[in-house]
C-alpha positions as CSV (number, residue, x, y, z in Angstrom):
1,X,-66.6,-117.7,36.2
2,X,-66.2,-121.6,37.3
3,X,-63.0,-122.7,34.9
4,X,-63.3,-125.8,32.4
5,X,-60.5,-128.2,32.7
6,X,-58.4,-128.7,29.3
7,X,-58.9,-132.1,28.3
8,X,-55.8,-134.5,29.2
9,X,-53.0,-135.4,27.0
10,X,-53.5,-138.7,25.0
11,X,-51.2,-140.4,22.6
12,X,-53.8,-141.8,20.2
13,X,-53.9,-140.1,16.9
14,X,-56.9,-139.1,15.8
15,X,-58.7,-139.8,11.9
16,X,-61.2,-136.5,13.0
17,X,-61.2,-133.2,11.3
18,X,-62.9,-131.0,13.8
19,X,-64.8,-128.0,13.7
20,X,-66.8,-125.2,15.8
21,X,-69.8,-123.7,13.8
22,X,-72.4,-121.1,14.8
23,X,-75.8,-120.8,12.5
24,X,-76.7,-118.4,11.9
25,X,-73.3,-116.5,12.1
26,X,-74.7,-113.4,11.5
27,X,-78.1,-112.3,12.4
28,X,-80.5,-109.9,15.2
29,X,-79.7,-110.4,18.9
30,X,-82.9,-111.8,19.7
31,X,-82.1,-114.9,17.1
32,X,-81.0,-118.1,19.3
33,X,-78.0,-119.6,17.2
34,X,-77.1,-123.3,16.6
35,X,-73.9,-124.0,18.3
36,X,-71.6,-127.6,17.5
37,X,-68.6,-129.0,17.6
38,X,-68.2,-131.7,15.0
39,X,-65.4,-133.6,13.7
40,X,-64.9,-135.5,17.6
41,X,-64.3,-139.3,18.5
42,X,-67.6,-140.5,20.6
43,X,-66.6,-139.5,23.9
44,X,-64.5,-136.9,23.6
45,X,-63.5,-134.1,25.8
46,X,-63.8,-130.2,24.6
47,X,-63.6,-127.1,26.1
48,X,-65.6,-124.4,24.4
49,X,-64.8,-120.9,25.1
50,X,-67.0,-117.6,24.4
51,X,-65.4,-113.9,23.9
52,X,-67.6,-111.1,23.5
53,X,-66.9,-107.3,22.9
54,X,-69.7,-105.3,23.6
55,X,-70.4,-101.6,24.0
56,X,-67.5,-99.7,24.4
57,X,-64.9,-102.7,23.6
58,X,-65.5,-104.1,27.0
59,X,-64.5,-107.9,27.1
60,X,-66.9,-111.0,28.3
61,X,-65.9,-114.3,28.4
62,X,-67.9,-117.7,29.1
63,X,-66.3,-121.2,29.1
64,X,-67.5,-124.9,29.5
65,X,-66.3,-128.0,29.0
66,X,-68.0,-130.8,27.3
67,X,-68.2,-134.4,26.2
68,X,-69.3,-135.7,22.6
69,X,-71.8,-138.1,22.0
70,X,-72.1,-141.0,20.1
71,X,-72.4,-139.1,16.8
72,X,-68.9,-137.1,17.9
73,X,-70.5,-134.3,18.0
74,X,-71.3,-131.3,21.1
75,X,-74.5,-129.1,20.8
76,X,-75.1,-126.9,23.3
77,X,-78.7,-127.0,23.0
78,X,-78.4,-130.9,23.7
79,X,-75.2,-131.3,25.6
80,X,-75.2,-130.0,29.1
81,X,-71.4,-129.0,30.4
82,X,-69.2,-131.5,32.7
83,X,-68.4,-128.0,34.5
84,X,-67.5,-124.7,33.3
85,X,-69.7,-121.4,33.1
86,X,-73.1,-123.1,33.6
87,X,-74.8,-126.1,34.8
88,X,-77.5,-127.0,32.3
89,X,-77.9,-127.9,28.1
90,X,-78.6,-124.4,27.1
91,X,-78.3,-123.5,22.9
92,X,-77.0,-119.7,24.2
93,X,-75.5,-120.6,27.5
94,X,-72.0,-119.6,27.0
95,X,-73.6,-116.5,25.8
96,X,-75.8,-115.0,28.5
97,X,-73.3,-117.0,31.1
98,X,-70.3,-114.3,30.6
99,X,-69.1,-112.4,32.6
100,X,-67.0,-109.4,31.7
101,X,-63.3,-110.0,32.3
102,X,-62.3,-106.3,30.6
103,X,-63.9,-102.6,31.0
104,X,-64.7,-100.1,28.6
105,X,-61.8,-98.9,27.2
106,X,-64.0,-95.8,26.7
107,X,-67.3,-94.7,28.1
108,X,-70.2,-96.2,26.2
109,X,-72.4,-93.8,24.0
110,X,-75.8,-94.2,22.7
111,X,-73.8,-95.2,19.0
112,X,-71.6,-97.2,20.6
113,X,-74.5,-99.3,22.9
114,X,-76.1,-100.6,19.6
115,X,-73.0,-101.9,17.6
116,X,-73.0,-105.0,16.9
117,X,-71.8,-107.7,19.8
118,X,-68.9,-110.1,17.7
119,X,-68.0,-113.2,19.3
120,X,-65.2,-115.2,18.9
121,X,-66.1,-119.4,20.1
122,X,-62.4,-121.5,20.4
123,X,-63.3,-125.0,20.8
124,X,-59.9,-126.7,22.2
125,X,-58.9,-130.5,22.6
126,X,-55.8,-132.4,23.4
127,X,-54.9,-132.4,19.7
128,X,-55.7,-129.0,18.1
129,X,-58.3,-125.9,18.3
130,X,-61.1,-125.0,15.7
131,X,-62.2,-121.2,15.9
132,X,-65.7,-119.7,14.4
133,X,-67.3,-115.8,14.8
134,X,-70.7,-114.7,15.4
135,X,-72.5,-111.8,15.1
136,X,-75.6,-110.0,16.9
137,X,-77.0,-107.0,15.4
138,X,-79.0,-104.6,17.1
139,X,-79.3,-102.2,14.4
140,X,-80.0,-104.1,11.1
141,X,-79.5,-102.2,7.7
142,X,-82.5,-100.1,7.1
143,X,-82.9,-98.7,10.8
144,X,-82.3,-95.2,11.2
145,X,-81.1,-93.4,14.2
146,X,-82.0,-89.7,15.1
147,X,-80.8,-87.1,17.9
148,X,-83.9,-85.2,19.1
149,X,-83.8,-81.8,20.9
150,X,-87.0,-80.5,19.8
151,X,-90.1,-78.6,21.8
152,X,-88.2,-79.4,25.0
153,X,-88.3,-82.8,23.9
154,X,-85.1,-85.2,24.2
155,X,-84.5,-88.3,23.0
156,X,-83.3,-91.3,19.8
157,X,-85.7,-92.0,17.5
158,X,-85.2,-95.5,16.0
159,X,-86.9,-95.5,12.8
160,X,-87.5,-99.2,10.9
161,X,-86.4,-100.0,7.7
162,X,-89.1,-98.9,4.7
163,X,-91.5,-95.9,4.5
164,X,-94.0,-97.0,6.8
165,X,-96.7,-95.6,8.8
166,X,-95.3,-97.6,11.6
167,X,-96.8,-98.4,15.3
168,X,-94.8,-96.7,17.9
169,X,-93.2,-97.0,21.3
170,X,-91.7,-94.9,23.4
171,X,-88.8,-96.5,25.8
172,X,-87.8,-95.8,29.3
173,X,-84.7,-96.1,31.8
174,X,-84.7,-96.4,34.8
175,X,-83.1,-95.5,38.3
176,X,-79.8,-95.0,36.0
177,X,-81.1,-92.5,33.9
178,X,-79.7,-91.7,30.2
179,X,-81.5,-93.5,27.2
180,X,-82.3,-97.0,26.6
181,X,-80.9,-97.3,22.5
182,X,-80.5,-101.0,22.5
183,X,-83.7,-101.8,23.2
184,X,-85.5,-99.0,20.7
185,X,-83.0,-100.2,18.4
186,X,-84.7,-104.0,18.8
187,X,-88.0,-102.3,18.3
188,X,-87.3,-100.7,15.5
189,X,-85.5,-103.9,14.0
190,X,-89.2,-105.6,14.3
191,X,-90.9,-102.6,13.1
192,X,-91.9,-100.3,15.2
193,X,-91.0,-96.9,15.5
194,X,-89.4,-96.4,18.8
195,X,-88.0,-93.0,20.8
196,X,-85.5,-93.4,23.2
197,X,-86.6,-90.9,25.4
198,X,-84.1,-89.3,28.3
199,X,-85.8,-88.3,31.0
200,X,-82.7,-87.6,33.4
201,X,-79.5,-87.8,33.8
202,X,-78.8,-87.4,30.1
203,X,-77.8,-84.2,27.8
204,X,-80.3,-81.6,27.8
205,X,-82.1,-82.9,31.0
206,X,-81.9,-82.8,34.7
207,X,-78.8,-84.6,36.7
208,X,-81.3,-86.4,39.1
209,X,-84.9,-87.7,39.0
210,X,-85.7,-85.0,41.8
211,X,-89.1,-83.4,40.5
212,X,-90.0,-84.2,36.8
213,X,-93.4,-83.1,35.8
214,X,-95.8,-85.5,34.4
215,X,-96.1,-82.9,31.6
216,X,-92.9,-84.0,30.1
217,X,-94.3,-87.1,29.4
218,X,-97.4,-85.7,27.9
219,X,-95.6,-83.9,25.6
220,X,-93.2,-86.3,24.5
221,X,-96.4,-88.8,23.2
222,X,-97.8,-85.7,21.5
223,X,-94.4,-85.1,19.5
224,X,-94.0,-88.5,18.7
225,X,-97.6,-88.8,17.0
226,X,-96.9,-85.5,15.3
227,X,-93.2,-86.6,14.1
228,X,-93.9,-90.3,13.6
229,X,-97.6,-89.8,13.1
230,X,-97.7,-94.0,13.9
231,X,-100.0,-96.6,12.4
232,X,-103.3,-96.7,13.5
233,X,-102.6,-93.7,15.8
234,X,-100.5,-96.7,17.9
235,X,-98.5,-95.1,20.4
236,X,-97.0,-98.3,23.1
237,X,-95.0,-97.2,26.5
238,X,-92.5,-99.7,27.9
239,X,-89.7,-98.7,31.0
240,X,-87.6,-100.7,33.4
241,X,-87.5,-100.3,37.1
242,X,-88.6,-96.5,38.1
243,X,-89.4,-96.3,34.0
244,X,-91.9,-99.1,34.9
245,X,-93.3,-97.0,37.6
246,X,-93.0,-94.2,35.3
247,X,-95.3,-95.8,32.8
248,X,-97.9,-97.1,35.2
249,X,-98.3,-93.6,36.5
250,X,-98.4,-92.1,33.1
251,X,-100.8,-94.8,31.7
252,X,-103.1,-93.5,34.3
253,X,-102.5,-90.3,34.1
254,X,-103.1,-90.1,30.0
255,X,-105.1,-92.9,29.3
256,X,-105.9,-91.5,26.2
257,X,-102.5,-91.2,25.2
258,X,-101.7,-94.6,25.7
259,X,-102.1,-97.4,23.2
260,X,-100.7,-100.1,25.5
261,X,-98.3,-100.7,28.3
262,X,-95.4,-103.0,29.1
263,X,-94.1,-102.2,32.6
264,X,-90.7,-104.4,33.4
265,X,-89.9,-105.0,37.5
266,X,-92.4,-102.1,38.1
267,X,-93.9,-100.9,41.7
268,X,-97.7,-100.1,41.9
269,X,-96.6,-96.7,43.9
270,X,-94.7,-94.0,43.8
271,X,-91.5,-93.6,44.9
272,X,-89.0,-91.0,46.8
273,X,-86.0,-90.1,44.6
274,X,-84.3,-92.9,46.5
275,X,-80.9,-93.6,44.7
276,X,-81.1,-91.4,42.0
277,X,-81.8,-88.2,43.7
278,X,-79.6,-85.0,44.1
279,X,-77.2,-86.1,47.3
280,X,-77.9,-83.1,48.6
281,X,-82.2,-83.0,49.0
282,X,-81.4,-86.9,50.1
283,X,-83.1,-89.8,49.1
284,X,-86.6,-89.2,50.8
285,X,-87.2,-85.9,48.0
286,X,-90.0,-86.1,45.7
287,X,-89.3,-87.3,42.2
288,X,-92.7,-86.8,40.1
289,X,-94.7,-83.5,40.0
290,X,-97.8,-82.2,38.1
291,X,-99.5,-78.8,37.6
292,X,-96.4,-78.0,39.6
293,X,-97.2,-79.7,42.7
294,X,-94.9,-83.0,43.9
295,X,-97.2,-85.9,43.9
296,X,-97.3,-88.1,47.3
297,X,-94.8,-90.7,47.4
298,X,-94.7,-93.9,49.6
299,X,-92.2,-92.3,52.0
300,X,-94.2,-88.9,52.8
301,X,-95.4,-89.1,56.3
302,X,-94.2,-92.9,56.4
303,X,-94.7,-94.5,60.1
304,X,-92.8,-97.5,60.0
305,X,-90.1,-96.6,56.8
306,X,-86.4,-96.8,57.6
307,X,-83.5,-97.6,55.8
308,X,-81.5,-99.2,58.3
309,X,-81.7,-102.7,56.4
310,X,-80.5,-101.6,53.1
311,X,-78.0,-99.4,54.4
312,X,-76.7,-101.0,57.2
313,X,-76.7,-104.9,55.9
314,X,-74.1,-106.5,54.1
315,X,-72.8,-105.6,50.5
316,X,-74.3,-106.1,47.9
317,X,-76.8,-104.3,49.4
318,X,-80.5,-105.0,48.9
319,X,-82.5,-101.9,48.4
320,X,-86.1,-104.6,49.0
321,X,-85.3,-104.4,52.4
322,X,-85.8,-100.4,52.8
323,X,-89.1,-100.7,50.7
324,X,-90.7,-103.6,52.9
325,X,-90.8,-101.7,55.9
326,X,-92.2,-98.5,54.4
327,X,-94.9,-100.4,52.4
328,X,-95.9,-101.4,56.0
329,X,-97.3,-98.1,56.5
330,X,-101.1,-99.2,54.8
331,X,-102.0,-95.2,54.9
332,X,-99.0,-94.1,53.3
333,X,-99.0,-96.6,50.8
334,X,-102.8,-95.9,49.8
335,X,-101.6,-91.7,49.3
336,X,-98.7,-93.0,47.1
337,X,-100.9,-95.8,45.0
338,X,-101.0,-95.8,41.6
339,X,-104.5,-95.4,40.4
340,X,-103.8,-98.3,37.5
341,X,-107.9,-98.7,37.4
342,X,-107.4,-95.6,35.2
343,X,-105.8,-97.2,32.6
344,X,-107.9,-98.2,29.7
345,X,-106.0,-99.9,27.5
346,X,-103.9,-103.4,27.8
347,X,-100.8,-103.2,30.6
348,X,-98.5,-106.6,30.5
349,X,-96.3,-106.6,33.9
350,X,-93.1,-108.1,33.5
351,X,-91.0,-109.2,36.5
352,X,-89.5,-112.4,38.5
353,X,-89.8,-113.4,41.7
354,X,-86.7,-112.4,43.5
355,X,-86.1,-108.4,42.9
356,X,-83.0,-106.9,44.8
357,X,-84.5,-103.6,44.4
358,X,-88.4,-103.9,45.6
359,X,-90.6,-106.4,46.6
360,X,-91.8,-106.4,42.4
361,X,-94.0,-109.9,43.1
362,X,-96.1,-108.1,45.7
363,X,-96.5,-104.9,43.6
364,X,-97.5,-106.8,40.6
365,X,-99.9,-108.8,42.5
366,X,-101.8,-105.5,44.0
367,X,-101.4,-103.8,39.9
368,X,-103.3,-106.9,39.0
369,X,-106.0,-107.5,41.6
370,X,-106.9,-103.9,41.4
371,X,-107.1,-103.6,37.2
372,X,-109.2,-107.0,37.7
373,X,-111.9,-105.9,39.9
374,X,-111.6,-103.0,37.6
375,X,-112.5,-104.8,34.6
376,X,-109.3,-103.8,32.8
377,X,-106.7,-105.5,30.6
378,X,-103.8,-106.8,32.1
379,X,-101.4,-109.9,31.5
380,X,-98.6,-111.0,33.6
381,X,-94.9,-112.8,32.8
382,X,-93.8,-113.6,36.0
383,X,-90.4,-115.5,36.2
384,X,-89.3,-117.8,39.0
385,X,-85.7,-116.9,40.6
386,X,-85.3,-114.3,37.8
387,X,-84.3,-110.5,39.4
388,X,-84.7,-107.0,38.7
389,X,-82.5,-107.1,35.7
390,X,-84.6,-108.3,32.9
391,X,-83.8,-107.5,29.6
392,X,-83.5,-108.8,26.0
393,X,-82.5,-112.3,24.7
394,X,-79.1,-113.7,24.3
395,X,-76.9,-111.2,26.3
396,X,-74.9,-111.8,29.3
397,X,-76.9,-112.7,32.6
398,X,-74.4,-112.3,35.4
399,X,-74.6,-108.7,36.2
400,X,-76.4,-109.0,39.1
401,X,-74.3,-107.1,42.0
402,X,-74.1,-103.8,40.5
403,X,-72.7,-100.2,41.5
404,X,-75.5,-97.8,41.2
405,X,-74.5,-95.3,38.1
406,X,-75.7,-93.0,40.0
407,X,-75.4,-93.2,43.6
408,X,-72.0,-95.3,43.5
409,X,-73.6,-97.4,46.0
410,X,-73.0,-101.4,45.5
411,X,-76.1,-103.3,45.6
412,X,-77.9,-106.5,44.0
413,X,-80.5,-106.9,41.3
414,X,-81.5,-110.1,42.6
415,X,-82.2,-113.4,40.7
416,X,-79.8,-116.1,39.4
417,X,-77.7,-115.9,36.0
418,X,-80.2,-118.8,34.7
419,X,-83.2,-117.9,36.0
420,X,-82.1,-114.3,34.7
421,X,-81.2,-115.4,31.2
422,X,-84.5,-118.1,30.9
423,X,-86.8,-115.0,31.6
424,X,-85.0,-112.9,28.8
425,X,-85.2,-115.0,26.5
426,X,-89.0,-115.4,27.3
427,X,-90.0,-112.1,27.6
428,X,-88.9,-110.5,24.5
429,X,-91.1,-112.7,22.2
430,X,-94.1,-112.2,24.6
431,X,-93.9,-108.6,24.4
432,X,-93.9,-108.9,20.8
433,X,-96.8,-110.9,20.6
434,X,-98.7,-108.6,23.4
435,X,-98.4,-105.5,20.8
436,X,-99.4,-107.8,18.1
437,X,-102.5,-108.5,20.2
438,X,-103.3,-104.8,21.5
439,X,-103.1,-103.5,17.9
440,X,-105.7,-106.0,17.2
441,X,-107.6,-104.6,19.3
């Protein structure tokens, strides 16, 4: 984190009463907030600092310092920095522009990932400090969270606020396993009735991704319509990363099952385990199955594969590398393809243009040339500079080299923290409004 210099000393009093406010103070996650320093001469230096405490008390911090304007005031959405955290005017900047200065002081849980996130904003001069709070809420009042180990069936389900019948969605991990809570809890704080569902590496289910069945899946959207028994019969599948692999291949799999699909930083093939595989079938072992049988993936038989750039090149390591040379193989890509003409109902592809993990511009361009000349339904967000790590609005950006929670080995997501936080803050309300539009449909 680049450091703000404090202001210089100055003898000259000052007839200024100043003060840091956030508005709203308290509101959802995915709210931008209003934040200004008033009270200043014109001209004024400030340094504004940011501390967050997120899931599992874990520390992030964000600073900049600015200069008033005429009116002696600083916005953030107005004012850009003279140096500090981030470059650019940006209303959330010295939000998403943390970075975390403490750990955990204990392993996150799934309660404990959708508490709310309070920061604390110090505004500091030469002459004196103003303080203010805000909060974010993931889980608003009314939202109702639910273990589920039912039918073989594993999972959160986020319930909205009121009796419903509400449309559903079913969310994805990734190549880290566990459940994603924060984002059902989002869902389910805009109304939608959304499961959580583990699919490895997570109580009650498999260490690695080594040979799920496609069944699982299956299931799992026939419990939810049982249990939820959604609006309209609206059942929505999102994932991240091998989740938005996962939900391509499912959506194809059970198009009937599927009311639409939002598939972040997916690939348009399948996959070895890779990363998240038991150590000891290695990283070329199949990770989907069905009827029993492992399906192809783009490693099987693979003529030109190797991982010799990902493994041997520099940390952070960039997985991308690995997955260019086997996509090279034309035959083996076409046996591990995902057949997305298949899918019969709307699929939005979210993803940027500088993925550590996979070449996820080049896979969404064949997902969407093929669903075309299909005559299917498919919309694209695609965010310049932005990496694998796309997320929600208003949370910290920086985390882009990453230790693999599963391997252990360090590697890069890609993208810049700004490019990162721009498409976050995009994406959310465009996947809002593309479930609007599909249950219009």
């Amino acid at each position: 984190m680049s450091q703000a210099r404090t202001p210089a000393k100055t003898d000259k009093p000052w007839r200024f009463k100043m003060e840091i406010t956030v508005t709203p103070a308290v509101d959802l996650i995915d709210v931008a907030r209003a934040i200004r320093v008033t009270g200043l001469p014109a001209g004024a230096e400030v340094v504004i600092r940011a501390t967050s405490t997120r899931a599992g008390g874990s520390q992030w911090q964000a600073e900049a310092r600015f200069r008033s304007g005429p009116d002696g005031m600083v916005d953030t959405a107005r004012d850009a920095p003279l140096d500090g955290s981030y470059g650019s005017a940006s209303a959330m900047g010295l939000i998403w522009s943390q970075v975390q200065i403490a750990p955990p002081a204990t392993e996150a849980t799934g309660a404990a990932s959708v508490a709310d996130v309070v920061t604390s904003l110090t505004a500091t001069t030469d002459d004196g400090q103003a303080t203010a709070q805000m909060r974010q809420i993931l889980m608003p009042a009314g939202v109702t969270r639910h273990e589920v180990h039912e039918d073989g069936i594993v999972g959160v389900l986020y319930l909205p606020a009121g009796a419903g019948p509400h449309p559903a969605v079913m969310v994805q991990n990734g190549s880290g396993g566990g459940m994603n809570e924060p984002r059902a809890a989002l869902y389910a704080a805009r109304g939608y009735a959304a499961f959580a569902l583990a699919v490895f590496n997570a109580p009650g289910r498999p260490r690695y991704i080594n040979d799920l069945p496609l069944e699982y899946f299956r299931d799992a959207l026939d419990w939810m319509r049982a249990r939820i028994k959604p609006a309209d019969d609206f059942v929505a599948i999102t994932g991240q990363s091998r989740g938005g692999e996962a939900v391509l291949l499912i959506a194809a799999t059970y198009p009937d099952r599927v009311s639409a699909t939002m598939a972040y930083v997916p690939a348009s093939c399948l996959h070895s385990a890779q990363s998240a595989g038991d150590p000891a079938r290695g990283r070329l072992a199949p990770t989907w199955t069905l009827d029993g049988r492992p399906l192809p993936h783009l490693w099987d038989g693979n003529r030109t594969g190797t991982y010799a750039p990902y493994l041997d090149g520099p940390e952070p390591k960039r997985h991308e590398y690995a997955t260019l040379t086997a996509m090279a193989d034309h035959e083996a890509y076409l046996r591990a393809r995902i057949r997305v003409e298949d899918i019969t109902t709307p699929v939005l592809l979210i993803h940027g243009t500088d993925d550590g993990w996979w070449p996820t511009d080049y896979h969404c361009d064949l997902v969407e040339q093929t669903m075309r000349a299909a005559g299917r339904q498919v919309e694209r967000m695609r965010f310049q500079d932005a990496g694998h790590a796309i997320v929600f609005p208003y949370v910290p950006a920086t985390d882009i080299v990453i230790k693999h929670p599963v391997s252990g080995v360090v590697s890069t997501n890609g993208g810049t923290a700004a490019a990162n936080a721009q498409a976050n803050e995009q994406v959310w309300p465009g996947v809002l409004d593309f479930l609007r539009r599909a249950r219009g449909r």
